[in-house]
N, C-alpha and C positions, 0 to 999 in steps of 0.2 A: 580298578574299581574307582568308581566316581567321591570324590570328596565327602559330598551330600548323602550318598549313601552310605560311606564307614562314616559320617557321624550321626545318624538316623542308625543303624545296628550300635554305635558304641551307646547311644544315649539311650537306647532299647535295653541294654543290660543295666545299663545303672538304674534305669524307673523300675524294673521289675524286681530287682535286688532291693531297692529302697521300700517298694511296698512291704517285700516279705519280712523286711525287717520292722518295719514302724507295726505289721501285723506281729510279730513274735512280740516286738516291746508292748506293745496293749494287752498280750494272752498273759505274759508274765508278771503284768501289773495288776490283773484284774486280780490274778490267784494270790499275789503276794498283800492283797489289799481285801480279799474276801475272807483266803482257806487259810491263811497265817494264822496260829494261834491267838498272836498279836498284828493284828491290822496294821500295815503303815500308814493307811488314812491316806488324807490329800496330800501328804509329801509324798507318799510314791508316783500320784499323778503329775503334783508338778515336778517331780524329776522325769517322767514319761516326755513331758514337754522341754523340757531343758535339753534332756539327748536329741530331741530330735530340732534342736534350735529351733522352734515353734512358738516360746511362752513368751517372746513381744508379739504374735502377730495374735494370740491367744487375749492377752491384756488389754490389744487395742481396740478389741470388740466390748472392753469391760465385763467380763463372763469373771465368774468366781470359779476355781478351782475346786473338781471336785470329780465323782468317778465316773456320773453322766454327762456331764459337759464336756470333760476332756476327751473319753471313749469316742463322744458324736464328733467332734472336734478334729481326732485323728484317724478316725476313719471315713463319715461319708460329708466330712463335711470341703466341698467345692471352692472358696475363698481365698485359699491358701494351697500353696506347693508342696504343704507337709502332710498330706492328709492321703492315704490308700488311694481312695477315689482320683485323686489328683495326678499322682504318681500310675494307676492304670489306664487313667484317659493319654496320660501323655506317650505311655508306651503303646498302649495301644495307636495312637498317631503315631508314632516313629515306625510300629510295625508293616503298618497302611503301607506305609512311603517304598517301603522294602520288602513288599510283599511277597512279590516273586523269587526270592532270594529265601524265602524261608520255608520249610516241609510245611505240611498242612499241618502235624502236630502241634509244632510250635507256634503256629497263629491260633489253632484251636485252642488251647491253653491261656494264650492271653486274650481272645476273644471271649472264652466262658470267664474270666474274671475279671470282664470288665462289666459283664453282663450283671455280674450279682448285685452290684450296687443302683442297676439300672430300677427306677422310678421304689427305692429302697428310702423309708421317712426316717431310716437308725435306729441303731441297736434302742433296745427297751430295757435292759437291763441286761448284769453278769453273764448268765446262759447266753441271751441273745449275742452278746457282745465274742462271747466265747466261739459261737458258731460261724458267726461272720467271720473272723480273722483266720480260723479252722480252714473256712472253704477258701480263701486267700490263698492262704498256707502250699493247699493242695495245687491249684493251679499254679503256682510257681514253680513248686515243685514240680509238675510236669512240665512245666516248660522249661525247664532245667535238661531234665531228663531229653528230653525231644532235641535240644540243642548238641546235646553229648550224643545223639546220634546220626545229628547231621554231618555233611562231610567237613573234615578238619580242614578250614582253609578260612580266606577271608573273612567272610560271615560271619562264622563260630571266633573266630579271632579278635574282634574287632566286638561281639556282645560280649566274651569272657575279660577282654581287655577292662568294660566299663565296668562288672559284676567285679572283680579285684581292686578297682579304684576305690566303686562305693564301697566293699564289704571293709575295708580297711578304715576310711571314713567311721563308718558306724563302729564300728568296735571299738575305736579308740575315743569315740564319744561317749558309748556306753562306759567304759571302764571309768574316763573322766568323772564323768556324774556321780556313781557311783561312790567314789572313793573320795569325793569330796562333800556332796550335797543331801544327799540319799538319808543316813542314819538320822532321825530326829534326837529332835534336842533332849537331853536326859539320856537317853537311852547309853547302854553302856556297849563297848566293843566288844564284838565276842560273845553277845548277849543273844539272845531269842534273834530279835530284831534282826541284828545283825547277820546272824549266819541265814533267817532267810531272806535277806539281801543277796547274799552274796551267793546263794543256791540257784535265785533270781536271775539272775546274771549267765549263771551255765546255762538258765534254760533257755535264754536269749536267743545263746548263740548255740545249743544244740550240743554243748560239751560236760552232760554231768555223768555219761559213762565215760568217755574220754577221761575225766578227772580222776574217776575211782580208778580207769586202768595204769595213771602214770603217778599218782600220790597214793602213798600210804596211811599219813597221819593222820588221817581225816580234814575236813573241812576247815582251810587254814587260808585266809586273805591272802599273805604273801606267793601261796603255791596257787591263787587264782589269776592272781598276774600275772605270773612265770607263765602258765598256761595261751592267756589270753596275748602277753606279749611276744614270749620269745620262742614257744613249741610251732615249730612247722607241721609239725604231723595233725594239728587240729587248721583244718581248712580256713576257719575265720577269727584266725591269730592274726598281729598283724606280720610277722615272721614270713605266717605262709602267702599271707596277700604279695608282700613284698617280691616273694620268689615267684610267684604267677606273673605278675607283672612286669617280670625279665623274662620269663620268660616267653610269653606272647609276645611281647617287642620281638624278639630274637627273631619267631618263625614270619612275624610278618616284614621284618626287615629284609629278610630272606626271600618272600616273594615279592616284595615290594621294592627293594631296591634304598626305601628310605629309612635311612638309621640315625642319627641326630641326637638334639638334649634331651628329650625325653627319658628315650635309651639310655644315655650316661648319665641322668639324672636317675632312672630306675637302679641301676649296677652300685652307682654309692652308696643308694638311701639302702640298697640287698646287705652290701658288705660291711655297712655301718648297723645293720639289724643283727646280722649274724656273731658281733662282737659285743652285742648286748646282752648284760648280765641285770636280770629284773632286780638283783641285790642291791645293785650299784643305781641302779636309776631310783629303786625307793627308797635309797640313802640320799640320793642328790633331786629329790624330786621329782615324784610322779605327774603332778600336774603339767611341771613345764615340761617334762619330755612328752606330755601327749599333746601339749599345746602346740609343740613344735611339729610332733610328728602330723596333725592334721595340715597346719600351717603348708608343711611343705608338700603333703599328697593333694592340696588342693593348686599348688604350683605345677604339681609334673600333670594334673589336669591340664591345666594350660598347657604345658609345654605338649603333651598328646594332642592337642587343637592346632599349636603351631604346624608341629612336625608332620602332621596327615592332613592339612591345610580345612580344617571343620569349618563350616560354614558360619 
């Protein structure tokens, strides 16, 4: 396989992962800012902006913070790299490039959602906002789907390789945010507020059956970590990224021939996850350990670029 094209399919998985997330963070900000008993207001949006490192490109326009500005902001607005619209135009270009290489399903998928935003003036408010990121949603989701039916081999290799990079990424920004910026001022831990923060958060990332099926005590911070950092059995843990990510290396080492830092860079950062105990990291520091952990999965970025020679 051509250079140009594993990195037109890997960068094909990270835009369409990066949409579906910045859509789930806008569906889960809207509800947690509308249906909460107690609104979080503009801090839930500018933390919307802060996970998705957007609120300098957001300030430099001079825009106030608020649940219309940032909604149009992160989803159809074109200016910036952090926005739906952005992240499907570019997949959508990555797909073009690699077109032959992919089923019809899977282009149809990301051709209907890139379609939606096509001559779209933005959402009008909650409902509207709720529907746009819905149909997002859905299209990903089938192209998801379409991809786990194509044949296992390069292709499929090479977009799950990128969807494991970014899904790792966002989750460990989300959590950051979260657990540092998120609850407003007064509010008390453990409060209203708070637990629907952090219900917020499961519904992100699609884990708040997951949670009822592996905690008992109810809705507890500390078992929202544990969950998000160190359960592999929740797909967009970073536990389980971590282990997708060895493992893809492996089978494409295996037909490719090229095995490298990447590789030894993914086997560490696996066997240094797998000895993580969320007790100890939120004794010693939850921010730095996710400061780092991004730090370094945007390294073995690189080093995926080195090793498969990306354009």
């Amino acid at each position: 396989m051509l250079s140009r094209t594993a990195s037109s399919l890997y960068w094909l998985g990270r835009y369409v992962e990066r949409a579906d997330f910045i859509g789930r963070l806008v569906e889960a900000t809207v509800r947690l800012d509308v249906l909460s008993p107690r609104p979080a207001g503009d801090a839930a949006w500018a933390s919307a902006l802060a996970v998705t490192d957007t609120d300098a490109a957001f300030a430099a326009n001079g825009r106030t913070v608020g649940p219309q500005e940032v909604a149009r902001f992160l989803t159809i607005d074109g200016c910036h790299p952090g926005s739906i619209v952005r992240c499907l135009d570019m997949a959508r270009n990555n797909a073009r490039a690699v077109r032959t290489a992919l089923t019809r399903e899977a282009w149809t998928a990301i051709n209907r959602a890139w379609l939606i935003f096509d001559k779209r003036a933005g959402p009008a408010g909650p409902m509207a906002t709720l529907n746009l990121v819905e149909a997002v949603q859905t299209e990903a989701r089938g192209f998801e789907g379409a991809i786990h039916r194509m044949l296992r081999n390069q292709t499929t290799w090479f977009i799950r390789l990128g969807q494991a990079v970014e899904r790792a990424d966002n989750t460990a920004r989300l959590l950051d945010v979260k657990y540092h910026l998120l609850l407003p001022a007064g509010e008390r831990v453990g409060g209203v507020v708070d637990r629907d923060q952090w219900t917020t958060i499961l519904q992100t990332v699609s884990a708040v059956t997951a949670y009822r099926w592996l905690y008992s005590e109810g809705l507890r911070p500390a078992n929202v970590i544990d969950l998000l950092i160190a359960r592999s059995e929740l797909p967009r843990s970073l536990a389980a990224s971590c282990e997708e990510a060895v493992d893809i290396l492996n089978l494409l080492a295996k037909r490719t021939g090229l095995h490298g830092e990447a590789d030894r860079m993914a086997r560490m950062r696996q066997a240094r996850m797998a000895k993580t105990k969320s007790g100890e990291v939120i004794a010693s520091g939850l921010h730095e350990f996710l400061k780092a952990f991004i730090e370094e999965n945007a390294q073995m970025h690189f080093a995926i670029g080195r090793q498969f020679k990306f354009g």
